[in-house]
C-alpha positions as CSV (number, residue, x, y, z in Angstrom):
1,X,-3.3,26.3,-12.0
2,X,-2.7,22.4,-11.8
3,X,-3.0,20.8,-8.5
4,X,-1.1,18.1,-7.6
5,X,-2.6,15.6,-6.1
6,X,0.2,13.4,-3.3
7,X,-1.9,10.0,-1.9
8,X,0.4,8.7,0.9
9,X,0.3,5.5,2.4
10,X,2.1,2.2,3.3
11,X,0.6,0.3,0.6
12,X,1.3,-3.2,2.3
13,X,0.4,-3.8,-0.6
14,X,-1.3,-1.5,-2.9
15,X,-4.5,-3.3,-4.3
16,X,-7.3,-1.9,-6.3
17,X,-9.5,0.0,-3.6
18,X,-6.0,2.5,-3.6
19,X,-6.1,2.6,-7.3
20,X,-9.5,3.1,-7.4
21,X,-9.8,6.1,-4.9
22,X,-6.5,8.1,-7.2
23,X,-8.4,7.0,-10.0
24,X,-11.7,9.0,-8.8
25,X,-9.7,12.2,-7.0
26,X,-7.5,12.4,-10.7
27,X,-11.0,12.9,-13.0
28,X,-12.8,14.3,-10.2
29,X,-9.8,17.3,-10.1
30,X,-8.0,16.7,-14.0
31,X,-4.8,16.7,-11.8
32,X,-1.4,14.0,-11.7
33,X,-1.3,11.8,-8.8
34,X,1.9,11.3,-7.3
35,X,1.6,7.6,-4.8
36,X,4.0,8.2,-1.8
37,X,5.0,5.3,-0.3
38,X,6.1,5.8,3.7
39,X,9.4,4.0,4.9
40,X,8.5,3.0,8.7
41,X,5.6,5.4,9.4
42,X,6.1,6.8,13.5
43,X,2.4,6.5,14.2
44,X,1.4,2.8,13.3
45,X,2.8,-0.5,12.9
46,X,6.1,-0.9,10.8
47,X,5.1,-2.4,7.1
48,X,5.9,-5.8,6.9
49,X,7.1,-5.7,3.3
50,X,10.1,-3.4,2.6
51,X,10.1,0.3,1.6
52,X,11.8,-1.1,-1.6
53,X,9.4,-3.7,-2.7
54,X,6.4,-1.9,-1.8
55,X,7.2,0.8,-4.4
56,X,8.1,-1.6,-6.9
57,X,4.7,-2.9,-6.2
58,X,2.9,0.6,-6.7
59,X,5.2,0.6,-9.9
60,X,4.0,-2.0,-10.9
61,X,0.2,-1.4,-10.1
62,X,-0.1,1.9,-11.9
63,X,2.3,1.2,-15.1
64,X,-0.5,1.6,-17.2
65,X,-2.1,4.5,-16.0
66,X,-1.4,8.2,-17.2
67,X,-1.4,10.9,-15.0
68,X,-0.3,8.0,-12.1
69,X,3.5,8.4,-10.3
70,X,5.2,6.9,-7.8
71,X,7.9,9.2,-5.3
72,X,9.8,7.8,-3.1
73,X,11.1,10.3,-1.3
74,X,10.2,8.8,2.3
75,X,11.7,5.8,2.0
76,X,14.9,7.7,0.8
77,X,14.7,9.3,3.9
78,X,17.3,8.6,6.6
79,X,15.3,10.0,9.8
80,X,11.4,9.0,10.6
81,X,9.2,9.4,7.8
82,X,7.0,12.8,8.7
83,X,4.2,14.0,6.1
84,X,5.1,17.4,7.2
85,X,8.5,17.1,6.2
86,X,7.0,15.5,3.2
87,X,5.2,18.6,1.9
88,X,7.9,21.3,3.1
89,X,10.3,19.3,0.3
90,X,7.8,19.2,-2.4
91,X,7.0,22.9,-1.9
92,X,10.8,23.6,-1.6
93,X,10.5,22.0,-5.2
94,X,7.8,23.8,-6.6
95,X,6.8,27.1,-5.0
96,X,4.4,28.3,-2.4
97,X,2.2,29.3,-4.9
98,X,1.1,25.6,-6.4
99,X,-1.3,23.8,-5.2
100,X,-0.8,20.8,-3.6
101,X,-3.8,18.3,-1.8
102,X,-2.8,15.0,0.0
103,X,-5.3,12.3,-0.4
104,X,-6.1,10.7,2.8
105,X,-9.3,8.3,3.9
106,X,-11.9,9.4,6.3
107,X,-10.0,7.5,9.1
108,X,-6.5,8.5,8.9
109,X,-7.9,11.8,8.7
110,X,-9.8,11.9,12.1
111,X,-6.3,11.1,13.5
112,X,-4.9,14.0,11.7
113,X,-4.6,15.5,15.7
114,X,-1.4,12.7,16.1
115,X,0.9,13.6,13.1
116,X,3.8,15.4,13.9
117,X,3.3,19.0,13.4
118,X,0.1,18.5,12.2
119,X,-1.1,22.1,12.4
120,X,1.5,23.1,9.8
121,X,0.4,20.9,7.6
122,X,-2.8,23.4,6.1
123,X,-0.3,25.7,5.6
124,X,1.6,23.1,2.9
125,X,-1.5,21.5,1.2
126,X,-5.5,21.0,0.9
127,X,-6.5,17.4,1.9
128,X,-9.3,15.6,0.0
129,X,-10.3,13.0,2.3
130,X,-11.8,10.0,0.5
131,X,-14.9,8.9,2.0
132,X,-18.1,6.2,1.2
133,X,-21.1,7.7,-0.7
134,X,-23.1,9.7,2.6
135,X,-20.1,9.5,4.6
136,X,-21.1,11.8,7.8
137,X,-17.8,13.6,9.2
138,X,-17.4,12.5,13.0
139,X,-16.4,14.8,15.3
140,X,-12.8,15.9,15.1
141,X,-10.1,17.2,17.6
142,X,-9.7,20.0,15.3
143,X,-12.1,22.6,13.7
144,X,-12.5,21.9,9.8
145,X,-15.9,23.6,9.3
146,X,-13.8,27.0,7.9
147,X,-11.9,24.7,5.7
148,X,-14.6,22.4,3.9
149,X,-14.9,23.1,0.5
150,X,-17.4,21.3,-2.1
151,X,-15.5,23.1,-5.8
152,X,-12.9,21.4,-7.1
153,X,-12.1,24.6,-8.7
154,X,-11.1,26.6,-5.5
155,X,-9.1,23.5,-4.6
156,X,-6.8,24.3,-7.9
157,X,-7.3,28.7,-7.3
158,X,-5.4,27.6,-3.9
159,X,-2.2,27.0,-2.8
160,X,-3.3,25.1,0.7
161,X,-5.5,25.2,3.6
162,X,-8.8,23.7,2.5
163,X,-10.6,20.1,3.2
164,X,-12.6,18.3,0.3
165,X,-14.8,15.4,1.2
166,X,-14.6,13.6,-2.1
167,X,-17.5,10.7,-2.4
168,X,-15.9,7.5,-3.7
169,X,-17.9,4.4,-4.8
170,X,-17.7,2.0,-1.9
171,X,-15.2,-0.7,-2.4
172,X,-14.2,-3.5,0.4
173,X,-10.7,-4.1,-0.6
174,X,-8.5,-4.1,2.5
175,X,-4.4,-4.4,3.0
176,X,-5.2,-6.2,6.1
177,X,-7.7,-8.8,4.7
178,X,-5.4,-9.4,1.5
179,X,-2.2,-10.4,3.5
180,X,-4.1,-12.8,5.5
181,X,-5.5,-14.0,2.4
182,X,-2.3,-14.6,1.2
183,X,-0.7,-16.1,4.2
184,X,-3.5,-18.4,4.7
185,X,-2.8,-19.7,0.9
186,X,-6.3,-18.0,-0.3
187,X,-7.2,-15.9,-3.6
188,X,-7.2,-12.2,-2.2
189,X,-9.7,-10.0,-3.2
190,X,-8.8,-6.9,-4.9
191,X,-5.3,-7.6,-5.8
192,X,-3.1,-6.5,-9.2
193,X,-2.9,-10.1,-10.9
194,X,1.0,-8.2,-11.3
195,X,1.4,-7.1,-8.1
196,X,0.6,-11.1,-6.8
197,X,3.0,-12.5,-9.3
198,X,5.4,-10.0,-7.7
199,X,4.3,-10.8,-4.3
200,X,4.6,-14.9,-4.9
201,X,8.0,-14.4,-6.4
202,X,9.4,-12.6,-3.4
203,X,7.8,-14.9,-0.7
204,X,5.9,-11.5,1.0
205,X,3.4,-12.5,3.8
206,X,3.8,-15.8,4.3
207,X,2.8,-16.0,7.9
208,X,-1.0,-15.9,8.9
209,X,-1.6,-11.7,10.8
């Protein structure tokens, strides 16, 4: 069965690193990768460029890529934007029985322990967590060892509940860097030549971070 492959994120702004890492989970599992841009995530600093413009961004950043999709069901969302709550719609969509991974780096996945209801969230969907070439797993607050998986194809035989570690090339792109690039009136490294016209155009991040 096809997995679905959901890559969440604020993407202030999505650059080519993000692209990059979708680009490698969508051969690595010949599956669609749907981009799912937060509204004002509850766990980390609030986005500095709108829920809005920062899909438009991703829009704009994947338009020529099959297989690449942007939802925007987060920053629809009224009430604080939860992964959880996330993954119950999309299952609510398409049936227990499809499986479903969320893309995640190696960091945000060691804070996995924070999200809200995080335990539930195996139950909803794999997670193939993006990591550099001999990436060793730190410890976590949370067993995984059960979960890890190294097939692909078990990944698209089940519905949820397994962990891929999936070896990316290394790339230094960083949101961070490239706003303070941009504020300080620098080329930024890694950026959509589109997505900076689009970024100049709307005056985003024009004070130094």
């Amino acid at each position: 069965m096809a997995l679905r492959i959901c890559y969440g994120g604020t993407f202030d702004p999505v650059h080519e690193g993000h692209v990059a890492a979708a680009a490698f989970a969508q051969k690595t599992f010949a599956a669609d990768v749907y981009f799912i841009p937060s509204a004002d995530p509850p766990h980390r600093q609030k986005p500095l460029a709108n829920a809005q413009q920062r899909a438009q961004m991703l829009q704009i950043a994947i338009a020529d890529t099959p297989g690449f999709f942007v939802d925007t069901r987060e920053s629809r969302r009224a009430k604080p934007s939860y992964t959880v709550d996330t993954l119950r719609e999309i299952r609510d969509e398409i049936g227990a029985e499809v499986p479903v991974a969320w893309l995640i780096g190696a960091d945000a996945f060691s804070n996995l322990h924070t999200w809200h209801e995080w335990e539930k969230l195996f139950d909803l969907a794999h997670f193939i967590v993006a990591v550099r070439p001999s990436y060793t797993m730190q410890p976590l607050h949370f067993p995984i060892n059960e979960r890890l998986c190294d097939s692909p194809r078990r990944l698209r035989q089940n519905p949820a509940g397994l962990v891929f570690k999936l070896e990316c090339p290394l790339r230094s792109e960083s949101a961070s860097a490239i706003r303070q690039a941009l504020a300080a009136g620098k080329p930024p490294l890694g950026l959509n030549p589109a997505v900076q016209s689009y970024i100049h155009e709307h005056d985003l991040y024009p004070k130094a971070l």
